[in-house]
C-alpha positions in Angstrom: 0.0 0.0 0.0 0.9 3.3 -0.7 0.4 7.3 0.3 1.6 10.4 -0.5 3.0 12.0 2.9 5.2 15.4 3.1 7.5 12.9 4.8 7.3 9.5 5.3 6.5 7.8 8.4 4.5 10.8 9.3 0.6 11.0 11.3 -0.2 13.9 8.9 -1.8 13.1 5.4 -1.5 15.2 2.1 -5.1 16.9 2.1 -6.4 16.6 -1.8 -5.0 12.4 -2.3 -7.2 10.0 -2.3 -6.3 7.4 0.7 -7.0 4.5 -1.7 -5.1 3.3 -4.3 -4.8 1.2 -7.2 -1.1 -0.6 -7.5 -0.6 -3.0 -10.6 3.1 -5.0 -11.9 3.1 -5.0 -15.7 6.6 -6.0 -17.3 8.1 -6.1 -12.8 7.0 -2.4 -13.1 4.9 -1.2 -10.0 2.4 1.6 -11.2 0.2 3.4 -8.7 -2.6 5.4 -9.8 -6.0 6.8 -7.9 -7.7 5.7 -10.9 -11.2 8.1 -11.4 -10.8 9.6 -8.5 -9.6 12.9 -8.9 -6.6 14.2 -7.2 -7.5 17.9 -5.5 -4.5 18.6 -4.0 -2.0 21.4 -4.3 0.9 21.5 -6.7 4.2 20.7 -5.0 6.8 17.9 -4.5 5.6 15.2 -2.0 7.3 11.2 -0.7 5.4 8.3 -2.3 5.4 6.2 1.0 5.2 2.3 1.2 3.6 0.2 4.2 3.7 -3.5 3.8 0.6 -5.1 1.5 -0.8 -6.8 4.5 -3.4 -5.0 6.7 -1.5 -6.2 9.9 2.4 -7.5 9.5 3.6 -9.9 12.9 7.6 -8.4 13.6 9.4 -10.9 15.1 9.4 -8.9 18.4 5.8 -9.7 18.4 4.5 -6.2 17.9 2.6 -5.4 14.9 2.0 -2.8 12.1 -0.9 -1.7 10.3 -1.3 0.0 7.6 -4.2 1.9 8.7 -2.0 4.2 10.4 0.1 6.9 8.3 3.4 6.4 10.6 3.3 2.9 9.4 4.2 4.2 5.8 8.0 4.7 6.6 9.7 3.6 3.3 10.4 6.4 1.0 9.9 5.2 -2.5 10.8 8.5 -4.4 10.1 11.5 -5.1 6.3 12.5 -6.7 5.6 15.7 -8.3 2.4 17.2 -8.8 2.0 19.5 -11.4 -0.7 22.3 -11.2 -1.5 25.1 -9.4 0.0 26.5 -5.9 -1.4 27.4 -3.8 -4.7 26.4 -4.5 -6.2 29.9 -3.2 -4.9 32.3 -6.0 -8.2 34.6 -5.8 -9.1 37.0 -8.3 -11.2 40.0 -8.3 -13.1 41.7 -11.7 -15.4 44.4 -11.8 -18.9 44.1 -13.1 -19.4 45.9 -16.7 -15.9 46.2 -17.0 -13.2 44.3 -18.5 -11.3 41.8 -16.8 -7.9 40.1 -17.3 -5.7 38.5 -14.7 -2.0 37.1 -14.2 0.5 36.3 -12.0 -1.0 32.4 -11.5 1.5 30.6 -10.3 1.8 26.8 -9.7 4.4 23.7 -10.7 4.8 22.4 -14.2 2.6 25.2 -15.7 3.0 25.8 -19.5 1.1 28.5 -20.4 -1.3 26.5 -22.4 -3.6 26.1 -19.6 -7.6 26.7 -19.2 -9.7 28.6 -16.7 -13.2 28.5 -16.1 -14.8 30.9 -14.5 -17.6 29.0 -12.3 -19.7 29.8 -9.0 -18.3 26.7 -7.5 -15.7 24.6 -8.7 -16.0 21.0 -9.6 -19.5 21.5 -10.6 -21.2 22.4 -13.9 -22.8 25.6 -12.5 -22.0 28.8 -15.4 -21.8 31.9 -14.7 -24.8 33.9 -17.0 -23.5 36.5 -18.8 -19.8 35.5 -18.8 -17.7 35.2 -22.2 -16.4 31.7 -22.9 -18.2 30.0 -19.6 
């Protein structure tokens, strides 16, 4: 099993990942992905962090670990980058009847060929009446 921590072995989880995963071997490769579930998180460089595939691994010292629990995720796999927007709070302002423009968004891995929607509430379909290219 794996998470995404700021460092592994850590109690504190990444808000925006998913705490379910899906891992598959193809060719010995591992791949990890969250599969449809969508990744909110911030833009940033986080530790892909293993725990042990069983839900409760016997140590020889007869204590356990589970890996229900973050600080059981100790093993750094690498390095993970997510690309994006960061911070996630980059608020805007335009004036009604006027024109509006905006810049300075800044995030990880941005190319310049991004989109932006202008919505009441994000992750919904809700458009904004009256506003070009909503």
């Amino acid at each position: 099993q794996f998470l995404v921590l700021d460092t592994c072995g850590t109690l504190t989880l990444v808000p925006g990942f998913p705490s379910s995963q899906e891992v598959t071997v193809t060719d010995g490769r591992l791949a990890v992905s969250w599969g449809s579930i969508a990744v909110t998180g911030s833009a940033g460089q986080y530790r892909l962090c293993w725990c042990a595939g069983e839900d409760v691994l016997q140590l020889a010292n007869s204590s356990s670990v589970t890996c229900s629990l973050t600080t059981s995720f100790r093993v750094d796999v690498g390095k993970f980058t997510l690309t994006g927007l960061a911070p996630l709070a980059q608020d805007r302002t335009c004036v009604s009847g006027q024109t509006c423009g905006f810049s300075g968004i800044s995030g990880i891995g941005l190319t310049g060929l991004e989109s932006f929607l202008a919505l009441d509430t994000c992750s919904t379909s809700s458009l904004l009446p009256r506003f070009p290219n909503s």
